[in-house]
C-alpha positions as CSV (number, residue, x, y, z in Angstrom):
1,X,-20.7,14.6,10.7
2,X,-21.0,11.7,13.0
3,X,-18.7,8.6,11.7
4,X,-20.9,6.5,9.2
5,X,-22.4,3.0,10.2
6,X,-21.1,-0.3,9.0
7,X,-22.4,-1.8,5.8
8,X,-21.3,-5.7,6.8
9,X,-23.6,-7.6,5.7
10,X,-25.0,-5.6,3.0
11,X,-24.2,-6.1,-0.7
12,X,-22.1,-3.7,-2.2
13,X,-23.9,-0.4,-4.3
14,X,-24.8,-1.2,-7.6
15,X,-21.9,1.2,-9.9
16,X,-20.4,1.9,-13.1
17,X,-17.2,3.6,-13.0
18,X,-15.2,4.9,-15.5
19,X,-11.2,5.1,-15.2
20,X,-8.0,5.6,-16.9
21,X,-4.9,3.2,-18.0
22,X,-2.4,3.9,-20.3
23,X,-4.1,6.8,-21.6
24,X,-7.0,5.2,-22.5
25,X,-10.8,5.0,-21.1
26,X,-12.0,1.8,-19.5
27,X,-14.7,0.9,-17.8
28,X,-15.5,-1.8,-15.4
29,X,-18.8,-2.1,-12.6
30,X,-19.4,-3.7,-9.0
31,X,-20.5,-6.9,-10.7
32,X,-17.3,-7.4,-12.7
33,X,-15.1,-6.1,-9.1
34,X,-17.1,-8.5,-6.8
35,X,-19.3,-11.1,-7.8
36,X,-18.1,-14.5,-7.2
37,X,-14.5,-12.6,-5.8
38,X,-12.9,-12.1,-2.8
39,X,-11.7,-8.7,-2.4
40,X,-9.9,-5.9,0.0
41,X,-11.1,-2.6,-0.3
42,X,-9.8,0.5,1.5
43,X,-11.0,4.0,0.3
44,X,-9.4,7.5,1.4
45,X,-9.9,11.4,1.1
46,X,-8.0,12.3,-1.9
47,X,-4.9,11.0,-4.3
48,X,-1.8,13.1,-3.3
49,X,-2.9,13.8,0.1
50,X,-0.1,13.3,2.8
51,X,-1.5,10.2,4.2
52,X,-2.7,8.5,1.7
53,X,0.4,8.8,-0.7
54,X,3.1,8.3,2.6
55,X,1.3,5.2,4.3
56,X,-2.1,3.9,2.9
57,X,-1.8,3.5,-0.9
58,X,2.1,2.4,0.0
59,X,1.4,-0.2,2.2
60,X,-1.6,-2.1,0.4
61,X,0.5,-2.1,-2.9
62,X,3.2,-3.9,-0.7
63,X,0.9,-6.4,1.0
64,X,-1.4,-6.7,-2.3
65,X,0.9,-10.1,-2.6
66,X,0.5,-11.7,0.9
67,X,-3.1,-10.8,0.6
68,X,-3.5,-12.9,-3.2
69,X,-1.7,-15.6,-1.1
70,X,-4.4,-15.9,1.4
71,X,-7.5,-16.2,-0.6
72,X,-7.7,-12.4,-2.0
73,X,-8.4,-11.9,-5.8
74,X,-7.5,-8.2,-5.6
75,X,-6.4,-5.4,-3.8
76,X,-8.6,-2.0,-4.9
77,X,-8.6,1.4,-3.8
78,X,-11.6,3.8,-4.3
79,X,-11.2,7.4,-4.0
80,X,-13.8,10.2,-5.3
81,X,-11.3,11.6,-8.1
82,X,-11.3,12.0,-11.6
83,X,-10.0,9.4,-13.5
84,X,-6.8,11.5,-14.6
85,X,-5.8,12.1,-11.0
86,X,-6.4,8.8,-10.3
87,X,-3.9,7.7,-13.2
88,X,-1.1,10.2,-12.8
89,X,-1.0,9.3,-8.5
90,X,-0.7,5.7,-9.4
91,X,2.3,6.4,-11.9
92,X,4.0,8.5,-9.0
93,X,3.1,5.9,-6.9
94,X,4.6,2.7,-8.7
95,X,1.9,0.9,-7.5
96,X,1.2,-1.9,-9.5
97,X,-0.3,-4.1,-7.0
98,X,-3.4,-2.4,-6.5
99,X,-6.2,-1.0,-9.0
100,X,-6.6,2.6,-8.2
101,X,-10.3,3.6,-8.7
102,X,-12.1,6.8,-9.9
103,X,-15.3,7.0,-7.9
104,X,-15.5,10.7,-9.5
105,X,-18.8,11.4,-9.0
106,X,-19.3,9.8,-5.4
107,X,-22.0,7.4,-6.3
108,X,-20.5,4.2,-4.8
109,X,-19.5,5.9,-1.8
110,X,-22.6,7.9,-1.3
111,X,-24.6,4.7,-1.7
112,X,-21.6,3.2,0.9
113,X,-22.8,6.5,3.5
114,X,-19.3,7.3,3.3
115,X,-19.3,10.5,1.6
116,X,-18.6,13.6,3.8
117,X,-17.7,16.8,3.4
118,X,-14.8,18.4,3.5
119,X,-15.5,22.4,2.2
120,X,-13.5,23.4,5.0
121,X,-10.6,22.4,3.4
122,X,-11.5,23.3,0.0
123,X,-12.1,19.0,-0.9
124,X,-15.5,19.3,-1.4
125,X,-17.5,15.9,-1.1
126,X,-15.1,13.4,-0.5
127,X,-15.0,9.7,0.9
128,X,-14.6,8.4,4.7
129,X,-11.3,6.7,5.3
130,X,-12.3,3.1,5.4
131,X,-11.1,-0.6,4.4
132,X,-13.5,-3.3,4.0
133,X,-13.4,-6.9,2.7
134,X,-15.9,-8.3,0.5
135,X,-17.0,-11.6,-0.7
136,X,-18.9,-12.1,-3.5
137,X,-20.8,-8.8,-3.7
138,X,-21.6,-8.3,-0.3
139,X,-19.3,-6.6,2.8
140,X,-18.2,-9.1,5.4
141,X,-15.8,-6.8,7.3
142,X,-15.5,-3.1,7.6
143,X,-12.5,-0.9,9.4
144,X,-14.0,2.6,9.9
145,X,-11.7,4.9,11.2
146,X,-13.2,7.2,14.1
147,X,-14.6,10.4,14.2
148,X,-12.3,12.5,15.3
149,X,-10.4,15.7,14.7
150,X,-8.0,15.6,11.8
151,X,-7.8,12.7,9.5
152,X,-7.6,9.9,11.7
153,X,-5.4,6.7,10.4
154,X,-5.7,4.1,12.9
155,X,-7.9,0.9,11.7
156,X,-8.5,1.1,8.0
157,X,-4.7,0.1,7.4
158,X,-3.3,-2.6,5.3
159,X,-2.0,-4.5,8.4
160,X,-5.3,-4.5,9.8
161,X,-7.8,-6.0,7.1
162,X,-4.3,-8.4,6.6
163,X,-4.9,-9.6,10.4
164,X,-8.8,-10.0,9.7
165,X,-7.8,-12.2,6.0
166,X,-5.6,-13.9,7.9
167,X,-4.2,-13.7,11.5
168,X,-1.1,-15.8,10.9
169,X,-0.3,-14.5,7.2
170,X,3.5,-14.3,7.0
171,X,4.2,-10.5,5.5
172,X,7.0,-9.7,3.3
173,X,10.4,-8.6,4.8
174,X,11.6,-5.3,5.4
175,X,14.9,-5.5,4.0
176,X,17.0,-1.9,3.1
177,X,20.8,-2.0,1.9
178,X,23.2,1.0,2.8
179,X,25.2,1.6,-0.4
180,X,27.8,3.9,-2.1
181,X,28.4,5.0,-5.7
182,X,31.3,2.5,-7.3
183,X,31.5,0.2,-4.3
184,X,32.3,-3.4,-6.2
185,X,30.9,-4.6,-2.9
186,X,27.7,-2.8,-3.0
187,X,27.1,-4.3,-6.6
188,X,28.1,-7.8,-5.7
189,X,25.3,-7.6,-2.6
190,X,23.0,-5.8,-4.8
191,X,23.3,-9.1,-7.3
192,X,23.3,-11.6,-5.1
193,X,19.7,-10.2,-3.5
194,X,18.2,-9.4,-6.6
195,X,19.1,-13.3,-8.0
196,X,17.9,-14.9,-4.8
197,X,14.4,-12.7,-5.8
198,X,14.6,-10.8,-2.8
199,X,12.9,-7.7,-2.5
200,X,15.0,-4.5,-0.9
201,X,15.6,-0.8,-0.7
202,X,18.8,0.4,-1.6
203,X,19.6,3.2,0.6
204,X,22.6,5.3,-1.7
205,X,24.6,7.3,0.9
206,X,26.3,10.6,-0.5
207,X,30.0,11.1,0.5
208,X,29.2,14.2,2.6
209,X,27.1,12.1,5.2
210,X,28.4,8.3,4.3
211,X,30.7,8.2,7.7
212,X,28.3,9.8,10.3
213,X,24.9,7.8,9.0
214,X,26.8,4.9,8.7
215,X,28.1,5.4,12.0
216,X,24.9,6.5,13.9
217,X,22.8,3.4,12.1
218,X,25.3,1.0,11.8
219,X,28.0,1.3,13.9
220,X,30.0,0.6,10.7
221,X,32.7,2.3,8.3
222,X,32.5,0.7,5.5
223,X,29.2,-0.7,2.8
224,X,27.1,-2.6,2.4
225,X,25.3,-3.0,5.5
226,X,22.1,-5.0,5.4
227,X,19.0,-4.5,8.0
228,X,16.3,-7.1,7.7
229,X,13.1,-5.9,10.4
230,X,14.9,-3.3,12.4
231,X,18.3,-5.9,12.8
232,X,21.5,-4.8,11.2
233,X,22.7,-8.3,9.4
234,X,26.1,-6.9,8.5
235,X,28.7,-6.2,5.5
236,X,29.5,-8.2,2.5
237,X,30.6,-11.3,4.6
238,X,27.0,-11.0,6.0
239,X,25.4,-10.7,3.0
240,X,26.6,-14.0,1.6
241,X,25.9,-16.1,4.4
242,X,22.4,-14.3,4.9
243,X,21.7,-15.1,1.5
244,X,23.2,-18.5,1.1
245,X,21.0,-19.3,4.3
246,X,17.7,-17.5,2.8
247,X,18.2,-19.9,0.1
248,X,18.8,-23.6,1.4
């Protein structure tokens, strides 16, 4: 199948859909999602699938903030699953920032041309990967990722549609913390990041690898070590002053 045309433009397919939260049924259509709303759509082949649990669902749900910030009422992702799928990938997930939703039957993205199928791999019908933002009911911009072998992932990213909302948005950190099991220091970093409201991964090294990964990534002996974007920060000492300084 060739890859399917852009819809910008256009208003958005007229759809009910039926989902899942906390167990119980819910249901919600395209006028409730869109009309007189901004919002940031991306839609993938299937919930569980390697690329869409590892990098696309992931990322959204960690922008879904920066993109509220800049003018976008919500962050949804539409996938043709059934509505307990759906529910049980967005508990495995953790993905709070972004409304997972069951386009079971296909019907929005059919009437989007973005249903394709994918017998070969025993999917059946299943959506394009796209991401799109739409104002008020109709599609101003669409990412379409190309036809190519495989499952290209190269344009319908979070990043992306980010740089489309807003070229200059500032995105969150990526901050990690290397730690070890009863390290007082470890718990006194861990405190002071999570009081200053600071978002991290803590990165638990187990004694039979603590003194070759810590050497290899951080050219240290001892934890914490902080990395903020790539850059190793430092130890405890660092920690305090990197905080103290993220604070004033």
């Amino acid at each position: 199948m060739a890859q399917p045309k852009s819809h910008e433009g256009q208003p958005v397919p007229n759809v009910k859909f039926r989902y899942r939260e906390n167990g119980e049924w819910k249901e919600t259509d395209t006028n409730k999602l869109f009309k007189g709303r901004t919002v940031a759509v991306f839609s993938l082949p299937g919930a569980f699938t390697p690329t869409c649990s590892s990098t696309h669902l992931p990322r959204f749900n960690e922008l879904a903030p920066t993109f509220k910030q800049n003018g976008v009422d919500e962050v949804v992702c539409i996938a043709v699953n059934d509505p307990f799928v759906m529910e049980e990938w967005g508990k495995s997930q953790e993905c709070d920032n972004v409304f997972l939703l069951p386009d079971g039957n296909g019907a929005f993205t059919e009437q989007m041309g973005m249903l394709v199928d994918k017998s070969d791999l025993n999917f059946g019908k299943r959506s394009w990967r796209y991401s799109m933002l739409v104002r008020d009911g109709v599609v101003d911009k669409m990412f379409i990722e190309p036809d190519e072998p495989g499952d290209p992932f190269k344009v319908s990213d979070a990043d992306t549609l980010l740089n489309y909302v807003n070229k200059n948005a500032r995105k969150p950190d990526q901050i990690a913390l290397l730690t070890r099991e009863g390290c007082a220091f470890c718990a006194k970093a861990k405190k002071q990041l999570s009081d200053a409201g600071i978002v991290y991964a803590e990165v638990n090294l187990p004694h039979t690898i603590r003194t070759r990964a810590l050497g290899a990534i951080a050219k240290a002996r001892t934890v914490p070590q902080l990395f903020v974007n790539g850059e190793l920060i430092g130890g405890s000492d660092a920690v305090d002053q990197w905080v103290a300084k993220r604070k004033a």
